[in-house]
Backbone as CSV, one residue per row, in Angstrom:
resi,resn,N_x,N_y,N_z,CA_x,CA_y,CA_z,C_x,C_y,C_z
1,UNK,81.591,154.053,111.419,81.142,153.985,110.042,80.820,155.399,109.550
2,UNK,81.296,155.813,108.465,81.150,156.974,108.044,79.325,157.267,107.547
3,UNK,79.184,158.316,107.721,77.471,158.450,107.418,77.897,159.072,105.887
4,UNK,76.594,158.675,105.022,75.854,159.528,103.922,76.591,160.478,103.388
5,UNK,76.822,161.387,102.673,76.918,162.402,102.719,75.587,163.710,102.036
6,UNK,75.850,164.671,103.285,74.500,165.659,103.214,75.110,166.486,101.681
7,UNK,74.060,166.406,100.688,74.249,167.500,99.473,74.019,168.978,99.910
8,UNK,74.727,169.750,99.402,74.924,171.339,99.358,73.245,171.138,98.163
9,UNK,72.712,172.382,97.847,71.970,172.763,96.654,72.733,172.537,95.264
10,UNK,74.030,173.155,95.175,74.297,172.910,94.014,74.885,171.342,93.421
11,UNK,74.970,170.646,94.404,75.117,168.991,94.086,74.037,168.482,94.286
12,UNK,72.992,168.900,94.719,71.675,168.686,94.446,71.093,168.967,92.850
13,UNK,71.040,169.849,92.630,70.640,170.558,91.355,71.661,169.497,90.088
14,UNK,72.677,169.592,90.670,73.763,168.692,89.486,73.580,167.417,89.461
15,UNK,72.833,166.868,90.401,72.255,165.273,90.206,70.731,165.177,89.366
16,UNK,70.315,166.196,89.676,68.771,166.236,89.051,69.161,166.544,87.899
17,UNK,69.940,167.726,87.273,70.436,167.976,86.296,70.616,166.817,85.300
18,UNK,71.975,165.820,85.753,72.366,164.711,85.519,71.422,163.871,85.180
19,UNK,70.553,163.697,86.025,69.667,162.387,85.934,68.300,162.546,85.240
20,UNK,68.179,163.995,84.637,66.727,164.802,83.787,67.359,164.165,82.330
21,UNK,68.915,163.642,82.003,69.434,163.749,80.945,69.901,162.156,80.390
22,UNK,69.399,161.387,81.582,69.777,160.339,81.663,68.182,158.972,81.625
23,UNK,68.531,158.130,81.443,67.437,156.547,81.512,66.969,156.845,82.247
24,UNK,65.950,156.451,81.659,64.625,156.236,83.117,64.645,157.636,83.858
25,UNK,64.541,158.923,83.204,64.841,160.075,83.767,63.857,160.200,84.785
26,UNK,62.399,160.285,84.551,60.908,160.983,85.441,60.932,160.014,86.516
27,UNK,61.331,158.592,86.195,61.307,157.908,87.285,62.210,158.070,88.647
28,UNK,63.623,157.977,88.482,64.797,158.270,88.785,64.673,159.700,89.643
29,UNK,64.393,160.896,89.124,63.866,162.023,89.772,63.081,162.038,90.941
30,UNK,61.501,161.092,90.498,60.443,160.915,91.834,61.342,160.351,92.863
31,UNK,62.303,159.332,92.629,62.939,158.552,93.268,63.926,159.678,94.339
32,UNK,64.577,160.243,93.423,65.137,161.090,94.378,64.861,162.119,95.344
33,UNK,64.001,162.614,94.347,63.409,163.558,95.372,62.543,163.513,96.425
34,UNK,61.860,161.956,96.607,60.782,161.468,97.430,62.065,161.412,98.724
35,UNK,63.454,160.648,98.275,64.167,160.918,99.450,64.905,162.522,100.226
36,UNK,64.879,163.869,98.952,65.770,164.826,99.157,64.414,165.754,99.837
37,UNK,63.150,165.630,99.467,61.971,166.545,99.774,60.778,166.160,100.478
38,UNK,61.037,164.494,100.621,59.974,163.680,101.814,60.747,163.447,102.950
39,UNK,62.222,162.832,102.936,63.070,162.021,103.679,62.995,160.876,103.763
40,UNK,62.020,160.277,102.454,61.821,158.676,102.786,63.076,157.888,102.728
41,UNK,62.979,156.766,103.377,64.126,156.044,103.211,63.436,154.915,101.849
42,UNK,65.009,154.111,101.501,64.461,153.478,100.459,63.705,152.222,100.287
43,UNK,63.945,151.920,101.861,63.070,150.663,101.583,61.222,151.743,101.774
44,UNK,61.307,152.706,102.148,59.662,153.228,101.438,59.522,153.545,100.400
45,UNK,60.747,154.299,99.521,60.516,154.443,98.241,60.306,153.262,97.415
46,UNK,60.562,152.391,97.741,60.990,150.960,96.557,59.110,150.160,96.990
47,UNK,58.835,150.365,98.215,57.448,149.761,98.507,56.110,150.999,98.155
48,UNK,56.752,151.975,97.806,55.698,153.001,97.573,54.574,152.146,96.256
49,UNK,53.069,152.144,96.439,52.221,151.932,95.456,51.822,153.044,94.799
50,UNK,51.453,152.765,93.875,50.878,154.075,93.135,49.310,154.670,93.915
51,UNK,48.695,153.935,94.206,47.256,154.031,95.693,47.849,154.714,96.474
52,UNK,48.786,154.617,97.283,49.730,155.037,98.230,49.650,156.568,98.248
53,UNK,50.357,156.949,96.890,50.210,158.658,96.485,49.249,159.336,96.225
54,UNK,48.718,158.639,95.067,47.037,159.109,94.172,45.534,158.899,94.687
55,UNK,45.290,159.691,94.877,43.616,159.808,94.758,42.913,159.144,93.401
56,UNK,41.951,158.122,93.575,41.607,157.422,92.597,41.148,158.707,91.069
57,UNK,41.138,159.441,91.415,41.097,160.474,90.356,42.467,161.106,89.686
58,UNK,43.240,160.751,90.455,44.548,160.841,90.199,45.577,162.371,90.835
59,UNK,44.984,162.625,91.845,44.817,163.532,92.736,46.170,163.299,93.309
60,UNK,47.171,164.046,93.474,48.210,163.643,94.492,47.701,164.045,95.614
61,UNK,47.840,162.916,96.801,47.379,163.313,98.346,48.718,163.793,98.785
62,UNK,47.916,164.644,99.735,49.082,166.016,100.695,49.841,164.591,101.755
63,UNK,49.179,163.868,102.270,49.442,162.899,103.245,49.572,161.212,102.904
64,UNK,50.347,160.570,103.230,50.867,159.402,102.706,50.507,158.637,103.983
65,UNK,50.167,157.606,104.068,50.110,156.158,105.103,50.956,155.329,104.563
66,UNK,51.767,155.020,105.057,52.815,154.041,104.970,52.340,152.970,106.103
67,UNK,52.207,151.910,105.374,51.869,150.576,106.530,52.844,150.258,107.272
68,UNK,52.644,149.139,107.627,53.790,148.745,108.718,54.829,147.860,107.909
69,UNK,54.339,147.374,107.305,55.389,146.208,106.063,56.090,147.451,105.072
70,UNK,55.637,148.860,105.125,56.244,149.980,104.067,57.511,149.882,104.949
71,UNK,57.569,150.564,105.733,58.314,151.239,106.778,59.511,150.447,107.555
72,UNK,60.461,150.884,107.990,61.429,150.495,108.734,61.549,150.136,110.255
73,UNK,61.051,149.186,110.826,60.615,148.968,112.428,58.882,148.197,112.620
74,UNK,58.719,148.398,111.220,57.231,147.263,110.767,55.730,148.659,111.847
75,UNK,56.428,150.151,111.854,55.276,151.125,112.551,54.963,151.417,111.492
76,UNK,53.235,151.902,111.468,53.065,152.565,110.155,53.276,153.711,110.509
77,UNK,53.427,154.892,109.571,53.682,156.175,109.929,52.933,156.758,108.684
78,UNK,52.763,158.201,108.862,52.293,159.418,107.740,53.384,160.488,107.013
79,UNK,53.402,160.047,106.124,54.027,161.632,105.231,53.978,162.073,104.830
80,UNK,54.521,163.729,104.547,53.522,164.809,104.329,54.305,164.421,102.590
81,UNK,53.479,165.172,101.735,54.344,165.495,100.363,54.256,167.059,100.518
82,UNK,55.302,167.340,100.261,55.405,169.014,100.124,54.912,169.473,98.986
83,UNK,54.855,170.756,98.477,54.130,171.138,97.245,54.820,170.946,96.283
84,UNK,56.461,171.071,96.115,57.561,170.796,94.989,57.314,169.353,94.888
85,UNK,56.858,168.170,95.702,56.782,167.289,95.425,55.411,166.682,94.380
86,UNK,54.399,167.595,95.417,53.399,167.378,94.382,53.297,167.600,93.210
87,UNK,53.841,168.729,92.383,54.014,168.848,91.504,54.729,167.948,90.898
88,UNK,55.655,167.532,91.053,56.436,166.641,90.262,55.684,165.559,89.878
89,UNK,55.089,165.025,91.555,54.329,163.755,91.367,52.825,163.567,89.893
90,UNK,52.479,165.430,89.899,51.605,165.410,88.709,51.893,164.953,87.619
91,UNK,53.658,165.983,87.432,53.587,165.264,86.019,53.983,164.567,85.813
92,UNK,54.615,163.322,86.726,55.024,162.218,86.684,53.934,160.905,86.674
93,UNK,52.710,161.496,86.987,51.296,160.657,86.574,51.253,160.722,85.373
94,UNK,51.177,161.849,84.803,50.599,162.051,83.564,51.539,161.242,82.557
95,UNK,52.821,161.406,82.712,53.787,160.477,81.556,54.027,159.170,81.651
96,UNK,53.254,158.384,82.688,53.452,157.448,83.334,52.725,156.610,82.260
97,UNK,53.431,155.524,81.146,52.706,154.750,80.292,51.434,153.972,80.870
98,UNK,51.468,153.197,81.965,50.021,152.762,82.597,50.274,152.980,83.888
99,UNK,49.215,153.686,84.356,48.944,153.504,86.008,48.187,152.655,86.696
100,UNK,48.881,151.791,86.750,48.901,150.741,87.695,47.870,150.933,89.052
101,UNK,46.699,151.419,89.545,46.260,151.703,90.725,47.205,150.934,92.304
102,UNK,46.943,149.934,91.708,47.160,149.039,92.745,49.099,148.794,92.413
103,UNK,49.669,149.008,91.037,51.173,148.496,90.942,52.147,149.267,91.902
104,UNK,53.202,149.123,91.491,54.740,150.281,91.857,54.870,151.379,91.374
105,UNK,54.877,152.608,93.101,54.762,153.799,92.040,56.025,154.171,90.825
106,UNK,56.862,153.351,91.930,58.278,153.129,90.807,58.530,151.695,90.146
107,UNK,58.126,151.451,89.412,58.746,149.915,88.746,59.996,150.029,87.982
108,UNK,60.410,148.550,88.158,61.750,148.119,87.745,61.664,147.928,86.599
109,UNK,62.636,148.303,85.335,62.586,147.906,84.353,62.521,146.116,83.779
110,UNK,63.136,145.528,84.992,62.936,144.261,84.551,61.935,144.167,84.201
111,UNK,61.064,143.983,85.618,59.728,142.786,85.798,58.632,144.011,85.510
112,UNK,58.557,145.279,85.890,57.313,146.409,86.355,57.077,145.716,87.346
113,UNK,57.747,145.330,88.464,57.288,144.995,89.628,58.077,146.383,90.428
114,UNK,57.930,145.636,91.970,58.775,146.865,92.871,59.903,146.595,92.654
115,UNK,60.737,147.706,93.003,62.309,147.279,93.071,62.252,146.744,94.361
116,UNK,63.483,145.839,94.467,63.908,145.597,96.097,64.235,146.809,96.739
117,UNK,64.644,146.890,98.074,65.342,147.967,98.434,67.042,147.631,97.994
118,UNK,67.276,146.771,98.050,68.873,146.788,97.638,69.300,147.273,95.680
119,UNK,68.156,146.996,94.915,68.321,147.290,93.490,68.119,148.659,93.882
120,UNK,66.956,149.680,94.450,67.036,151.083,94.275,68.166,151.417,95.027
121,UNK,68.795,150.845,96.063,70.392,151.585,96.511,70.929,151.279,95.369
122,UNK,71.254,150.219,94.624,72.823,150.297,93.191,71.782,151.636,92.344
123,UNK,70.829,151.542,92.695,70.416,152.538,91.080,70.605,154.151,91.683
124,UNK,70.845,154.424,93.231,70.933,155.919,93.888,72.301,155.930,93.740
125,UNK,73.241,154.736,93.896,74.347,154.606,94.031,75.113,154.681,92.696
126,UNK,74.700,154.510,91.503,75.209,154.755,90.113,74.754,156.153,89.594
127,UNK,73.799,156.400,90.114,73.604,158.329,89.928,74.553,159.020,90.446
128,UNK,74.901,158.964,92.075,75.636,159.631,92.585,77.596,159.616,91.989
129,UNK,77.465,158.043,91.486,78.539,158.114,91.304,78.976,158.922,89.420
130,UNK,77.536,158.439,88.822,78.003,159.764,87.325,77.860,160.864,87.682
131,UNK,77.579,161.633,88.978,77.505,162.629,89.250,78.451,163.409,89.695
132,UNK,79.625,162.441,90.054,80.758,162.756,90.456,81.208,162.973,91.983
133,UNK,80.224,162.270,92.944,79.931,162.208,94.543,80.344,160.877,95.428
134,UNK,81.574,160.618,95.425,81.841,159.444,95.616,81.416,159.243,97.145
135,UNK,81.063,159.994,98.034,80.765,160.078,99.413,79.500,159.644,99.681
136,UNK,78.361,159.813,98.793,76.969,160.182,98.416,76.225,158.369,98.676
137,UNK,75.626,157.935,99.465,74.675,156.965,99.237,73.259,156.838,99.394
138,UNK,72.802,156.581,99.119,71.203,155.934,99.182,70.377,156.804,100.057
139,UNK,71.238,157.189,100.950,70.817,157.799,102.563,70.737,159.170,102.879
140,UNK,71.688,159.367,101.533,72.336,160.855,101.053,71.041,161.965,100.976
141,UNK,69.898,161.572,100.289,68.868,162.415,100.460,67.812,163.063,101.907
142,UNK,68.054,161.473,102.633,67.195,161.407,103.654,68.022,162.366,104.620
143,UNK,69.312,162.475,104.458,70.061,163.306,105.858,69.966,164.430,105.198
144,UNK,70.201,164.886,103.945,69.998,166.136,103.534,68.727,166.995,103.980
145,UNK,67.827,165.791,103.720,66.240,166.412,104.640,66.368,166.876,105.906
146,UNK,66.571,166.221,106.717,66.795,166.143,107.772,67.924,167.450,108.306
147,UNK,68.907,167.266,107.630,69.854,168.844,107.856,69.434,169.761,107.940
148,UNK,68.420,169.534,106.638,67.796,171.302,105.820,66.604,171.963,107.186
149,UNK,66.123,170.525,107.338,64.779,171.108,108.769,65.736,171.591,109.753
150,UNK,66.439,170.924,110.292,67.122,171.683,111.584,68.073,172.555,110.847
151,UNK,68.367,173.351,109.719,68.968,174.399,109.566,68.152,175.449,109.393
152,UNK,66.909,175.371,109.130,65.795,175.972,109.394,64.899,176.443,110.674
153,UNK,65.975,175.829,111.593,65.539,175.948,112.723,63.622,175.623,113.111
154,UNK,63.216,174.368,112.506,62.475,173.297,112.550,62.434,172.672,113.475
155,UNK,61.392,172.939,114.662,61.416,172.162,115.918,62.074,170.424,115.636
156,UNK,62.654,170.029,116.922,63.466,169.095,116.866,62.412,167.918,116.811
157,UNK,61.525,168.409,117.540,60.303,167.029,117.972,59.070,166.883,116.551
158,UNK,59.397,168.136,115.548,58.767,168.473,114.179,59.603,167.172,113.120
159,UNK,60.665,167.568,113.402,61.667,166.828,112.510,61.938,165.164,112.748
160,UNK,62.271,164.526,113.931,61.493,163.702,114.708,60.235,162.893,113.994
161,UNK,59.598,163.426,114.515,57.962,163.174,113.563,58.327,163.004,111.936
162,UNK,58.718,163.721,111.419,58.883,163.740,109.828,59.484,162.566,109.465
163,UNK,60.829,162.432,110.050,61.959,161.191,109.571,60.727,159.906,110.460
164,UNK,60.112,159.791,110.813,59.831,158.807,111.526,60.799,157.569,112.671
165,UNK,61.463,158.799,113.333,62.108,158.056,113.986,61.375,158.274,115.612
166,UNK,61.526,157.380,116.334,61.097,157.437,117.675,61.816,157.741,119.009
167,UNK,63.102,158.436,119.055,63.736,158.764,119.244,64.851,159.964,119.009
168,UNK,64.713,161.077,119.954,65.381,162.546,119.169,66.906,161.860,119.323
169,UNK,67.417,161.490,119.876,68.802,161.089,119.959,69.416,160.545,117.998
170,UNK,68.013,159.935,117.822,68.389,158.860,116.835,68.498,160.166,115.291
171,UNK,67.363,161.216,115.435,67.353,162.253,114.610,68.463,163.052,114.267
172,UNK,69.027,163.437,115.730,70.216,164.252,115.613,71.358,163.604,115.188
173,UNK,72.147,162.148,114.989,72.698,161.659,114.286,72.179,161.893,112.590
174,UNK,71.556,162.182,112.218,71.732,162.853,110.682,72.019,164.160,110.372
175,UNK,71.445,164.936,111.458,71.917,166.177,111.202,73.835,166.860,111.216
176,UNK,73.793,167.008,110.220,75.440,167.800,109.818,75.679,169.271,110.524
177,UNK,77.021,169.587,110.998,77.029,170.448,111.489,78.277,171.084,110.599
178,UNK,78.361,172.207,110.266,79.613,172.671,109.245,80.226,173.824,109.995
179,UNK,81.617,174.236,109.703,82.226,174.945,109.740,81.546,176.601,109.977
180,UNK,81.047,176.753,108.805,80.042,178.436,108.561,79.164,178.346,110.028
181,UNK,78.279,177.096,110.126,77.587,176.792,111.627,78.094,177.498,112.257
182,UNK,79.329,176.698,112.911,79.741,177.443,113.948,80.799,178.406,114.422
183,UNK,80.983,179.219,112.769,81.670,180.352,113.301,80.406,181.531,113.295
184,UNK,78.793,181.285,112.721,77.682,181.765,113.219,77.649,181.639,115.018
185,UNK,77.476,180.160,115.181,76.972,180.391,116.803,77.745,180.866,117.364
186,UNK,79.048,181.228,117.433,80.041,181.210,118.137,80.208,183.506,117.736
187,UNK,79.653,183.951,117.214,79.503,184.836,116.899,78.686,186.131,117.103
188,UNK,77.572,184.828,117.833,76.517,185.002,118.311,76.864,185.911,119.939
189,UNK,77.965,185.308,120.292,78.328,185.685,121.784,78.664,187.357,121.763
C-alpha cells in the first residue's frame, strides 16, 4: 500500500495558502497544522475539545492529555504544542464565534458537534486535492512531522515519544528518505 505523501515546504505553504482563501478557513488551518506541527493523527484532531487545548482563561497549554478514547490503541498520551502552534491556536480562540469549554475544538458545520474521523479525512482529502496533490492524504501531515524530526536529526526514541507510537520500527515507516539524502550520506565517505 502506498503511504501518504510527505509535503516539501513549498506544498506546504501552497495548501495553507489555498485553504487561508477558502471556507471554513481558521478552522481548516488549526486542522492542518495540528497534523503538519503536532503530528496528530485525525482521529485526535476530530476528538480534540476545546478544554483539551485552553486554560480556562483561555491560555493555550504547552502540553495536551489526550485520553485513551482520544487516541489510537485506547493509551492516553501527551502533546507538546509548539510555539507556531500556539500562536495560531490564539488567534484561532479569539475568532472563534462561541467557545464551547467543554465543545469541539473543531466543529462540523453540520451539527457544531465533532467531526467523525472519516468526515475530517474527505475534508483533508478535498484540500489536498484543490491544492493540486493527488498523492497527499489525511496522514500527509503526520509523516511530514515525523520526516522533518528525523531530518533534523531528532533522537529516534524523541520522535517515537512525539508520534506516540510504541514501537521505533513502527516510527521509521513514516520517515521518507530522498534522493539529495543520500547522495549527502554517501558523500560523507
Amino acid at each position: 500500500m502506498k503511504q501518504a505523501q510527505v509535503l516539501n515546504e513549498i506544498e506546504f505553504k501552497r495548501v495553507v495558502a489555498m485553504v487561508r482563501d477558502g471556507k471554513h478557513r481558521k478552522r481548516n488551518e488549526v486542522a492542518l497544522c495540528l497534523s503538519f506541527w503536532v503530528g496528530l493523527r485525525v482521529c485526535e484532531i476530530a476528538a480534540l475539545k476545546v478544554s483539551d487545548v485552553y486554560e480556562a482563561d483561555g491560555t493555550v497549554k504547552e502540553i495536551v492529555n489526550l485520553s485513551a478514547s482520544q487516541t489510537k490503541g485506547g493509551n492516553s498520551r501527551q502533546v507538546i504544542i509548539n510555539q507556531k502552534m500556539q500562536k495560531l491556536l490564539r488567534v484561532y480562540c479569539l475568532q472563534a464565534q462561541s467557545c464551547n469549554f467543554d465543545g469541539p475544538l473543531l466543529p462540523s458545520q453540520k451539527s457544531q458537534k465533532h467531526f467523525s474521523s472519516n468526515s475530517l479525512c474527505q475534508v483533508f482529502w478535498r484540500i489536498y486535492k484543490q491544492a493540486g496533490l493527488s498523492n497527499a492524504s489525511s496522514h500527509s501531515g503526520r509523516r511530514t512531522f515525523i520526516t522533518r524530526l528525523a531530518n533534523a536529526s531528532v533522537n529516534a526514541k524523541v520522535i517515537m515519544s512525539l508520534a506516540g507510537h510504541k514501537n521505533l520500527s513502527t516510527t521509521q515507516r513514516y520517515i521518507e528518505v530522498n534522493p539529495k539524502q543520500l547522495l549527502s550520506a554517501v558523500n560523507l565517505v
